[in-house]
N, CA, C and O of each residue as an XYZ file, in Angstrom:
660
protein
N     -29.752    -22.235   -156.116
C     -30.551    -22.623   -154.969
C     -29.681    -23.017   -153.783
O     -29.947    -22.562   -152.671
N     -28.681    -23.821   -153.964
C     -27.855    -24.412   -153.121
C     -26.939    -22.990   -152.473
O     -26.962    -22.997   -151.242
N     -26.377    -22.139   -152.904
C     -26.025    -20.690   -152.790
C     -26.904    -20.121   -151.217
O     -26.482    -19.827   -150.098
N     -28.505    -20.168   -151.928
C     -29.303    -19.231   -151.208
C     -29.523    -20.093   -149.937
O     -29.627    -19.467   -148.882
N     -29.608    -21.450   -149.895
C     -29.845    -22.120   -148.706
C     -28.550    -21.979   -147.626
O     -28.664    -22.071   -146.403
N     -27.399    -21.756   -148.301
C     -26.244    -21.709   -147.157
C     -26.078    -20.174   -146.935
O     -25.087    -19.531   -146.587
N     -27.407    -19.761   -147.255
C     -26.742    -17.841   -146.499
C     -27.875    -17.863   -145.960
O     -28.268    -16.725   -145.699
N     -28.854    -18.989   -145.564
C     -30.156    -18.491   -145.144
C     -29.494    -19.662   -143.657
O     -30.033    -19.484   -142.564
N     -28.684    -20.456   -143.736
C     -28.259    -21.327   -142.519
C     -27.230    -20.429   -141.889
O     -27.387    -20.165   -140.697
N     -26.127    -19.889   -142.572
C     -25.379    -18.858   -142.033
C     -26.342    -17.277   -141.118
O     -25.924    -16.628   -140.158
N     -27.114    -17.171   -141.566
C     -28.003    -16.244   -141.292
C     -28.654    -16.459   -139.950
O     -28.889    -15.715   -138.998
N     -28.908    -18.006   -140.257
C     -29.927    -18.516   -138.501
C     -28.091    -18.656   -137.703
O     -28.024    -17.727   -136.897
N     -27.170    -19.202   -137.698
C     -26.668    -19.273   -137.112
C     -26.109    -17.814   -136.506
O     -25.952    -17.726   -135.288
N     -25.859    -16.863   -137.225
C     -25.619    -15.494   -136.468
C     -26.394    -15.160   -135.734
O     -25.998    -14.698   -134.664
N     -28.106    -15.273   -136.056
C     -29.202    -15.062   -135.014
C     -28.977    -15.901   -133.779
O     -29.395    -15.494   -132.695
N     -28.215    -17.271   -133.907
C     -28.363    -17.946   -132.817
C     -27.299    -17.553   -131.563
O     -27.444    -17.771   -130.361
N     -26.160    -16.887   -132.278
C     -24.989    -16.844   -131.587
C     -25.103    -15.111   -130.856
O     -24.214    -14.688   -130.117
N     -26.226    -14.358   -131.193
C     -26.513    -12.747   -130.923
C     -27.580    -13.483   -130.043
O     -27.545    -12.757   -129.049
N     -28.331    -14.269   -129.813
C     -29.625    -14.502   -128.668
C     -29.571    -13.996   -127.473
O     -30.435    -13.415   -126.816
N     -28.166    -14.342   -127.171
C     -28.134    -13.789   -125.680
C     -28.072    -12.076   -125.599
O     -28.158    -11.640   -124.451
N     -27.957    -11.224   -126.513
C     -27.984     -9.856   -126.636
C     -29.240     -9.513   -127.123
O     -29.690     -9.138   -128.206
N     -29.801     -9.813   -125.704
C     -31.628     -9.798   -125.603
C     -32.165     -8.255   -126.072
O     -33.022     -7.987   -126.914
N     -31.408     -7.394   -125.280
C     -32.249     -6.219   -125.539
C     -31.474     -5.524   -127.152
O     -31.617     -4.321   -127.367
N     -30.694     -6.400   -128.171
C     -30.779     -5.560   -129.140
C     -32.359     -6.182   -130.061
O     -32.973     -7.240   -129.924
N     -32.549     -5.277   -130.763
C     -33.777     -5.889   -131.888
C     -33.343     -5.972   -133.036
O     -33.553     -4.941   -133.675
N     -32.697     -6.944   -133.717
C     -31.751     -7.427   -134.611
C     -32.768     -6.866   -136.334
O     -33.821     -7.426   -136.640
N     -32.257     -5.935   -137.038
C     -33.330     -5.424   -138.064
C     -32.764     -6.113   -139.644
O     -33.431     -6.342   -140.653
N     -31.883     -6.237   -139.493
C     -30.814     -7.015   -140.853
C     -29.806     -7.474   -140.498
O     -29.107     -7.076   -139.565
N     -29.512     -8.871   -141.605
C     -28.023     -9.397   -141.748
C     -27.517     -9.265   -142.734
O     -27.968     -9.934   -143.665
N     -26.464     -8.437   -142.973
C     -25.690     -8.391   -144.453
C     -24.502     -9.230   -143.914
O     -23.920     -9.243   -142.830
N     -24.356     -9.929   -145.070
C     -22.995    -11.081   -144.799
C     -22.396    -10.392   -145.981
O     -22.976     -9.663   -146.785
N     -21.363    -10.679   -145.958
C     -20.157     -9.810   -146.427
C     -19.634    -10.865   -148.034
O     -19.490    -12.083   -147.929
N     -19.485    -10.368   -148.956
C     -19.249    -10.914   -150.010
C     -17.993    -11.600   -149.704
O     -17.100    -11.071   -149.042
N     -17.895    -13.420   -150.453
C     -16.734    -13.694   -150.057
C     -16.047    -13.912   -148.607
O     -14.917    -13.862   -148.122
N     -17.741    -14.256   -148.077
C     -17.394    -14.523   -146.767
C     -16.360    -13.571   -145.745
O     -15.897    -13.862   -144.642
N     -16.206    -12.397   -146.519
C     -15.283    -11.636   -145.869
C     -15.305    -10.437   -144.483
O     -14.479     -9.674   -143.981
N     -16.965    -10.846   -144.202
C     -17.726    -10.306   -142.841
C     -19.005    -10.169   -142.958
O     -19.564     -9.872   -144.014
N     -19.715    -10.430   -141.599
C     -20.762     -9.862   -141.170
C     -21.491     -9.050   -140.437
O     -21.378     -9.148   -139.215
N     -22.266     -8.213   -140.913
C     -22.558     -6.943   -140.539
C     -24.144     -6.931   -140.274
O     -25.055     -6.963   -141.101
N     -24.205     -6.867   -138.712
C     -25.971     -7.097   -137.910
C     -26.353     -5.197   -138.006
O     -25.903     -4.090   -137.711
N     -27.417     -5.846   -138.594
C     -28.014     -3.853   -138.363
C     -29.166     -4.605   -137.028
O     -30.114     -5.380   -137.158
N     -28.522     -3.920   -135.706
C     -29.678     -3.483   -134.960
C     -30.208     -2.478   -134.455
O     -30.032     -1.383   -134.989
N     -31.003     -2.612   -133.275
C     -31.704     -0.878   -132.527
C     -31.610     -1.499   -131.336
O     -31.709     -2.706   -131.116
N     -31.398     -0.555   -130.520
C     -31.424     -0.480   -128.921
C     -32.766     -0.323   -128.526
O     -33.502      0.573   -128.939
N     -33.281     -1.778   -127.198
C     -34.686     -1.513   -127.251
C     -34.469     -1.244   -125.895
O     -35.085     -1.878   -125.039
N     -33.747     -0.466   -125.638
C     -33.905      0.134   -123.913
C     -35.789      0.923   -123.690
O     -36.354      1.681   -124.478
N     -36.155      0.547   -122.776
C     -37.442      1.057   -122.543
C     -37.887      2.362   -122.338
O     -38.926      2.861   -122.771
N     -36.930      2.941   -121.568
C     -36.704      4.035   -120.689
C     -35.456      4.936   -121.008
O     -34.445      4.257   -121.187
N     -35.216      6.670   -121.158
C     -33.988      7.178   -121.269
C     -33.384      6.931   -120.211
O     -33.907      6.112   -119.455
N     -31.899      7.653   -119.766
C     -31.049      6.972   -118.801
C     -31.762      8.409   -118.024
O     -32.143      9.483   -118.490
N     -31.728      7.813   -116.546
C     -32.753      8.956   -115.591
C     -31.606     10.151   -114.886
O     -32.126     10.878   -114.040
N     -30.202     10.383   -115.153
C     -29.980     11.549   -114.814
C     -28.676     11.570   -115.463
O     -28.141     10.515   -115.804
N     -28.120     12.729   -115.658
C     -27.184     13.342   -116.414
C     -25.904     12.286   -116.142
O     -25.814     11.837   -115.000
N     -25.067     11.935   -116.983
C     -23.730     10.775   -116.529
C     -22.513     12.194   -116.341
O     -21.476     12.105   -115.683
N     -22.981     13.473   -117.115
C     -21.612     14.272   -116.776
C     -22.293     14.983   -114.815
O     -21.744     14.647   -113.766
N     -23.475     15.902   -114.899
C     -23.218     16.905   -113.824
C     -24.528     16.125   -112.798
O     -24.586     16.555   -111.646
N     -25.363     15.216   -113.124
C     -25.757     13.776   -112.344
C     -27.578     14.700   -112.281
O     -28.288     14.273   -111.370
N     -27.959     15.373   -112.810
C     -29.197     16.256   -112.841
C     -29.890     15.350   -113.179
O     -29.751     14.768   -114.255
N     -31.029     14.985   -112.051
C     -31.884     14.244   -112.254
C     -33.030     14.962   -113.273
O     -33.339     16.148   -113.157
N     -33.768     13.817   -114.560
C     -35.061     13.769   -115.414
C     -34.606     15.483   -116.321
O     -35.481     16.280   -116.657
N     -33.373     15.675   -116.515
C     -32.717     16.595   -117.366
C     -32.108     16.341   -118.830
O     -31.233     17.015   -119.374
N     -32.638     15.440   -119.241
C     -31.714     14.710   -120.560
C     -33.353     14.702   -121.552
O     -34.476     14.364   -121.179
N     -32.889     15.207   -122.863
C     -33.977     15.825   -123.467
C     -33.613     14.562   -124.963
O     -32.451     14.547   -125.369
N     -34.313     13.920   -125.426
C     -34.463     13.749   -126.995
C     -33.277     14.345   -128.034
O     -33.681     15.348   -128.622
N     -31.965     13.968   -128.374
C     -31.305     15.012   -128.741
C     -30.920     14.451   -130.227
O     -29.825     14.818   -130.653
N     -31.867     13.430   -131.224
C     -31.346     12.873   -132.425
C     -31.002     11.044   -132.095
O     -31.590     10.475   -131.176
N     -30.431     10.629   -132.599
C     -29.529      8.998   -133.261
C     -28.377      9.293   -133.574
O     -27.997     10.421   -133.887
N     -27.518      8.007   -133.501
C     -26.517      7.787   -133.377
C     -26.362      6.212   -134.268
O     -27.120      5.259   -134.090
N     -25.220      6.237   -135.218
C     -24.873      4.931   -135.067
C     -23.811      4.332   -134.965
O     -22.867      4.347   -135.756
N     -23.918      3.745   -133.934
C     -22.179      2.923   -132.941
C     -21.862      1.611   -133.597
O     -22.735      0.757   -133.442
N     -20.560      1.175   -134.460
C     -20.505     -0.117   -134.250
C     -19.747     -0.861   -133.533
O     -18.626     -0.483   -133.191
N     -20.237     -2.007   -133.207
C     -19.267     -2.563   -131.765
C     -18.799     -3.933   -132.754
O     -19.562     -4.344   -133.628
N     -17.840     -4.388   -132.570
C     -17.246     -5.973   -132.848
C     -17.926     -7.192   -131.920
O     -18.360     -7.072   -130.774
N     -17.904     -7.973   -132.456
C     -18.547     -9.083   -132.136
C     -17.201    -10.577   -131.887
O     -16.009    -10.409   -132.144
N     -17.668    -11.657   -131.462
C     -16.082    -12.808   -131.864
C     -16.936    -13.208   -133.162
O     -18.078    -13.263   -133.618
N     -14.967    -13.558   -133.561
C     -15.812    -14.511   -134.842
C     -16.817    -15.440   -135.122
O     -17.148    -16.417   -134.450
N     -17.446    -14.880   -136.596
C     -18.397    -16.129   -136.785
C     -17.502    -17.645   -136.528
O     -16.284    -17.521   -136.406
N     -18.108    -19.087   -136.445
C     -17.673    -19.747   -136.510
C     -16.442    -20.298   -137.533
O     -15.443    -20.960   -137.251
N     -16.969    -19.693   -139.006
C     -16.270    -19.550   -139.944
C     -14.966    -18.706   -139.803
O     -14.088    -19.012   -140.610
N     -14.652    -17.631   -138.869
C     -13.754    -17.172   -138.713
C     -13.933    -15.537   -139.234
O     -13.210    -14.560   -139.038
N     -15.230    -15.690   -139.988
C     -15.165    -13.806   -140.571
C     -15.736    -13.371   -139.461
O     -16.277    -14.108   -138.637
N     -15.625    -11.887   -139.363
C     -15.373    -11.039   -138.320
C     -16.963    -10.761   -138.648
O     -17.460    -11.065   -139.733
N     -17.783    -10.076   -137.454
C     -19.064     -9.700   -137.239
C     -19.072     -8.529   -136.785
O     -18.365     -8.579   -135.779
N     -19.514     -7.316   -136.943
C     -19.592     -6.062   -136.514
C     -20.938     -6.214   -136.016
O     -21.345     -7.375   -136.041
N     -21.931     -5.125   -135.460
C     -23.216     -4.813   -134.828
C     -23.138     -3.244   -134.421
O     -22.584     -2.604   -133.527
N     -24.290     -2.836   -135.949
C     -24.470     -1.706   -135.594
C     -25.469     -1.348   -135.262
O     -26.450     -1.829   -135.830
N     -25.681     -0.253   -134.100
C     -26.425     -0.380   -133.063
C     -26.961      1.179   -133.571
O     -26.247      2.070   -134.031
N     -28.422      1.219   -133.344
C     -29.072      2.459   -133.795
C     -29.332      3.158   -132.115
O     -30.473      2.925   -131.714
N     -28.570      3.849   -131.253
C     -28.844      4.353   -130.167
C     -29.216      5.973   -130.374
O     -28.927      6.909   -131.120
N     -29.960      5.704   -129.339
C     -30.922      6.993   -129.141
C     -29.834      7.802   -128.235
O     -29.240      7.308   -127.276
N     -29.648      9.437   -128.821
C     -28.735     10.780   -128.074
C     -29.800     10.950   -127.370
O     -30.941     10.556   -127.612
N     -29.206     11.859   -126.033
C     -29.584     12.698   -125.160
C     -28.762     13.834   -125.009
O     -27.558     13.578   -125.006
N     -29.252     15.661   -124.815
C     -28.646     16.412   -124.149
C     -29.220     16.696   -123.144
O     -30.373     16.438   -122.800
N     -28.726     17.036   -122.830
C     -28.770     17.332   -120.589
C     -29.138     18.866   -121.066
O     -28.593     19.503   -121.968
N     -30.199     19.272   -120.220
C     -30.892     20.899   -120.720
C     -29.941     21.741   -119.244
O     -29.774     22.960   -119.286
N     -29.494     21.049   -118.243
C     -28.409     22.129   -117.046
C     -26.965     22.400   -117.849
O     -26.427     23.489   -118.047
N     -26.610     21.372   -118.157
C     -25.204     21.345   -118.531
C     -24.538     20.979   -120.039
O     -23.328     21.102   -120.228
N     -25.458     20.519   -121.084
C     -25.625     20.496   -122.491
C     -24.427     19.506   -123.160
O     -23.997     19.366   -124.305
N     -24.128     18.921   -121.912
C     -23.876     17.633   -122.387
C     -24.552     16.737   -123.221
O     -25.725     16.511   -122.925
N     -23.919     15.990   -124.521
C     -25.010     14.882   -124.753
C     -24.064     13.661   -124.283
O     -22.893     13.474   -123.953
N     -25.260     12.944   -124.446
C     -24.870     11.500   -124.246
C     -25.608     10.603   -125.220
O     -26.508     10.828   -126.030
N     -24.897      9.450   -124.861
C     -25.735      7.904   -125.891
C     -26.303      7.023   -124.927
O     -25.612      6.601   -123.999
N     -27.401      6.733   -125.051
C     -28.099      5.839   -124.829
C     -27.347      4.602   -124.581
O     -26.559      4.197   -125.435
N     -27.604      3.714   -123.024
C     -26.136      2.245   -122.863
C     -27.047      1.325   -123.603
O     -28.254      1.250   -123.834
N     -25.895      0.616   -123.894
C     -26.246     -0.711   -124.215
C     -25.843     -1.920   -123.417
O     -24.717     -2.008   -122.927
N     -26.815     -2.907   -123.277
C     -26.265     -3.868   -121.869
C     -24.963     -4.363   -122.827
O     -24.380     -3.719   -123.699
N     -24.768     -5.465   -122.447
C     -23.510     -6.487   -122.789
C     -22.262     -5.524   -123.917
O     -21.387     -6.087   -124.574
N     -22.430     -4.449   -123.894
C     -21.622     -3.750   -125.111
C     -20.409     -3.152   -124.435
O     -20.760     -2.001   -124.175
N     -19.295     -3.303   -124.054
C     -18.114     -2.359   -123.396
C     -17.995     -1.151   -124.491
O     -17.492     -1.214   -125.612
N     -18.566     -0.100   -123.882
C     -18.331      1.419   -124.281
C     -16.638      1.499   -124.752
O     -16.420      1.827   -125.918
N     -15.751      1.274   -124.070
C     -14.952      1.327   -123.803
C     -14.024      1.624   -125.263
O     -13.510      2.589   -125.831
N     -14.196     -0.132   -125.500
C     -13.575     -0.724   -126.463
C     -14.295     -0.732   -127.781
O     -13.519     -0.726   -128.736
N     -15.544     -0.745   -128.083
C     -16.521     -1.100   -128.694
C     -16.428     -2.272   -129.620
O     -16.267     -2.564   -130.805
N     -16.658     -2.895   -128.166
C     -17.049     -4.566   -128.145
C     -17.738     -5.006   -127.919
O     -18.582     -4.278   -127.397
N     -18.170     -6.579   -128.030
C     -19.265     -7.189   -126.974
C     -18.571     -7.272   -125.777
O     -17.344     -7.228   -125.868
N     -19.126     -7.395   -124.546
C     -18.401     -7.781   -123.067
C     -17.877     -8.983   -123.494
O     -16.654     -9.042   -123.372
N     -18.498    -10.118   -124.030
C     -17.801    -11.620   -124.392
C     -16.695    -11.494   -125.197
O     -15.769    -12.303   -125.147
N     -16.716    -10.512   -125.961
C     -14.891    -10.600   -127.218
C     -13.902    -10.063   -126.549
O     -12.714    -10.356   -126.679
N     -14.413     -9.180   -125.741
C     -13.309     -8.666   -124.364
C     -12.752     -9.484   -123.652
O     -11.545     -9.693   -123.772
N     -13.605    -10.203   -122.645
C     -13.331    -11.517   -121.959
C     -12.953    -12.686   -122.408
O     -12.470    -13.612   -121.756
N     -13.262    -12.617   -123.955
C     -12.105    -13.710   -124.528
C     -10.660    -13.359   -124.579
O      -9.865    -14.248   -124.277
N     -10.256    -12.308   -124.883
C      -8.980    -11.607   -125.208
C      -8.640    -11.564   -123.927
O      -7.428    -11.689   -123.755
N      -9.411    -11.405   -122.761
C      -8.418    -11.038   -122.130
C      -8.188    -12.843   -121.368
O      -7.458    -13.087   -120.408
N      -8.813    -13.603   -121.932
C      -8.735    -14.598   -121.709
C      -7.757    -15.835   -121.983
O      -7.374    -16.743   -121.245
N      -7.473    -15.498   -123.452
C      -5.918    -15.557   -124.306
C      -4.653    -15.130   -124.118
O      -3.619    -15.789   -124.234
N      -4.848    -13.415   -123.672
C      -4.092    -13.055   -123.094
C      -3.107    -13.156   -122.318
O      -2.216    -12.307   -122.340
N      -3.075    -14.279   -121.429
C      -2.382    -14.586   -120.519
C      -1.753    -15.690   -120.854
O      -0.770    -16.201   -120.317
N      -2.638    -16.194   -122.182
C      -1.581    -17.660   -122.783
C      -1.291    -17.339   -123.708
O      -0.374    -18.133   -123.922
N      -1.347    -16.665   -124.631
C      -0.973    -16.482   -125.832
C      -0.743    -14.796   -126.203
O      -1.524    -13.857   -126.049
N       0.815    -14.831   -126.816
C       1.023    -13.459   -127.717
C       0.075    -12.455   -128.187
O      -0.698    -12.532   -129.142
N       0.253    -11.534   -127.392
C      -0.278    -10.082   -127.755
C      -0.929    -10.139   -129.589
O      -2.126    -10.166   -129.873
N       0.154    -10.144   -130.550
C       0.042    -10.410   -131.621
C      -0.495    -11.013   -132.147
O      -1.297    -10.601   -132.985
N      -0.263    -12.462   -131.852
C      -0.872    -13.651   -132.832
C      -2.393    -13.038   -132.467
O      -3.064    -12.713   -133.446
N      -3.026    -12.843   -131.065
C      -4.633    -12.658   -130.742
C      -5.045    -11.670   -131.384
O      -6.219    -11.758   -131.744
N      -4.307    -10.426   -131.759
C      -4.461     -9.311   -132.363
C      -4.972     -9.723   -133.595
O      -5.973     -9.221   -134.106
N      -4.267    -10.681   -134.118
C      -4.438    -11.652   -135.996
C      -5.517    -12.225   -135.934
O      -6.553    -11.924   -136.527
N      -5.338    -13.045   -135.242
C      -6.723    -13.535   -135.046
C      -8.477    -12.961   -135.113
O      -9.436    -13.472   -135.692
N      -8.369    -11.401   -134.058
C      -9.338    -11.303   -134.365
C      -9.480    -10.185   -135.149
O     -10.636     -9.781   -135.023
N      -8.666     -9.299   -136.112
C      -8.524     -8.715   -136.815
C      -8.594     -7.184   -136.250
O      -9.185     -6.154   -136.576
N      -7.708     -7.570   -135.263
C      -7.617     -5.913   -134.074
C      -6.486     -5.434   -134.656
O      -6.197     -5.852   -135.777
N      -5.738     -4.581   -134.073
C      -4.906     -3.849   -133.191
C      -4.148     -4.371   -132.399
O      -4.609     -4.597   -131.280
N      -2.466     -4.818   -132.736
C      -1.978     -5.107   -131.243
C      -2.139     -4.531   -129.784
O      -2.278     -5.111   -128.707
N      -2.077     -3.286   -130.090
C      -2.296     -2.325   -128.943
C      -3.675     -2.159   -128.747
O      -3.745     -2.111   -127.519
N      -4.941     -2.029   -129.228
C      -6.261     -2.418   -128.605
C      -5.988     -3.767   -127.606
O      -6.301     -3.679   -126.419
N      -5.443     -4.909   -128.096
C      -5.440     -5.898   -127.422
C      -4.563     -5.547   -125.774
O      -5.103     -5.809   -124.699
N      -3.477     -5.067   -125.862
C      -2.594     -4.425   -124.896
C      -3.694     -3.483   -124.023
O      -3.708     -3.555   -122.795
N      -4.328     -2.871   -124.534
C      -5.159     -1.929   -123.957
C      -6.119     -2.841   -122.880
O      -6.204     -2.638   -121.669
N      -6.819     -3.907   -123.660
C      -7.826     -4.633   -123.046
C      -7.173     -5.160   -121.862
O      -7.701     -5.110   -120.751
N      -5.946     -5.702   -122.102
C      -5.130     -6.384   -120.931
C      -4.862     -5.791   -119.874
O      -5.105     -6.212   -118.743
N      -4.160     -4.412   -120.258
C      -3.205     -3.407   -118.979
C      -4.990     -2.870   -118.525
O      -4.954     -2.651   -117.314
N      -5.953     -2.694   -118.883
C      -7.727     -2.546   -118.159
C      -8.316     -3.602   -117.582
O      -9.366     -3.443   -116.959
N      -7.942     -4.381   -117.659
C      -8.921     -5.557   -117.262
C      -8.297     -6.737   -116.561
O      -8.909     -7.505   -115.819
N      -6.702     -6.820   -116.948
C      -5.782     -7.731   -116.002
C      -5.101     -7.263   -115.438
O      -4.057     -6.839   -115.933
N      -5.554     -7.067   -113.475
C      -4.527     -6.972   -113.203
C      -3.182     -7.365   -112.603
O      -2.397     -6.499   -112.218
N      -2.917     -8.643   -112.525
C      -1.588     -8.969   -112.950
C      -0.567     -9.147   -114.470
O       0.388     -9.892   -114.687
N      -1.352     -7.964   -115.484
C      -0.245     -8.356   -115.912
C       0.636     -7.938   -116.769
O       0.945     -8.021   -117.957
N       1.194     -7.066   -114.968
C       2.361     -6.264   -114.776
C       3.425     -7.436   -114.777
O       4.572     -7.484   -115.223
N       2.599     -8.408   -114.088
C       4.037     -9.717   -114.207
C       4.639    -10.596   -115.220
O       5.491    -11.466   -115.040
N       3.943    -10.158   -116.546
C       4.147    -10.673   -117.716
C       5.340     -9.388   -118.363
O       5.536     -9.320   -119.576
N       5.779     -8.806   -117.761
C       6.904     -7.497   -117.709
C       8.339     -8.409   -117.661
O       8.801     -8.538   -116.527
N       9.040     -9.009   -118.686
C      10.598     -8.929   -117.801
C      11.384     -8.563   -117.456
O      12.170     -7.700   -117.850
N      11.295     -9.386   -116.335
C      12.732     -8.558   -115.079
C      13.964     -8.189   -115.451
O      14.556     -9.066   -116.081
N      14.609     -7.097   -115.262
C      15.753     -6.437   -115.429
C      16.898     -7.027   -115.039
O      17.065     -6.916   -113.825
N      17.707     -7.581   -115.572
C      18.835     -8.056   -115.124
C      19.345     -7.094   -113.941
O      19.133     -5.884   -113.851
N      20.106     -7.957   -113.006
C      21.139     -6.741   -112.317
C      23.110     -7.069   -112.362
O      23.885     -6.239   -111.887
């Protein structure tokens, strides 16, 4: 009993800390055996498809083209295990140019496939703390982290040292 009550408090607290990622519709929480991650199944409740092509810009040309599922990283739970969010987005192909595309998601950086907030933390660390250690921390990639930085900071070219002469 005592078991089931601390995965049903862990459970409200992930719901509490995803609130502000209004437009996902949160469908399951699998917590990860051993506390070793958590994994949000949601869906994208965008209302509307995106209204013109993102490759050749053809307006009301993007047709129904299947699902997709993207997962983006999340910051750590409080506990420190890592949170993924996988996102059920709706494809589009473009009927001029047969491009497809994915359906956006607000607060999600395409980019990186992150939340905008785990981005802006990193790159927030970034500037005080080792490439590395932040990399450990959140169970990245040194170079994802490098990536986020040399995109999103730009000073810091000045974290470069200077060449003796």
């Amino acid at each position: 009993m005592a078991s089931r009550s601390w995965l049903k408090q862990e459970a409200l607290e992930v719901i509490y800390e995803l609130s502000d990622l209004y437009d996902l519709q949160i469908n399951r929480i699998r917590l990860g055996a051993g506390r070793s991650a958590t994994v949000v199944t949601a869906s994208c409740c965008s209302k509307e498809p995106p209204n013109c092509c993102p490759k050749c810009g053809a307006v009301r040309s993007l047709r129904g083209h299947g699902r997709k599922i993207t997962i983006f990283r999340d910051v750590p739970h409080a506990t420190g295990t890592g949170v993924g969010i996988q996102v059920d987005r709706a494809r589009f192909r473009c009927v001029n140019c047969g491009m497809t595309s994915l359906a956006p998601v607000a607060h999600m950086d395409q980019k990186f496939r992150m939340t905008e907030r785990m981005v802006e933390r990193i790159c927030m660390e970034a500037v005080q703390r080792p490439f590395s250690a932040i990399a450990s921390d959140y169970a990245i990639d040194e170079k994802t982290v490098r990536r986020i930085a040399k995109d999103r900071i730009p000073c810091i070219i000045g974290r470069v040292r200077p060449v003796d002469s």
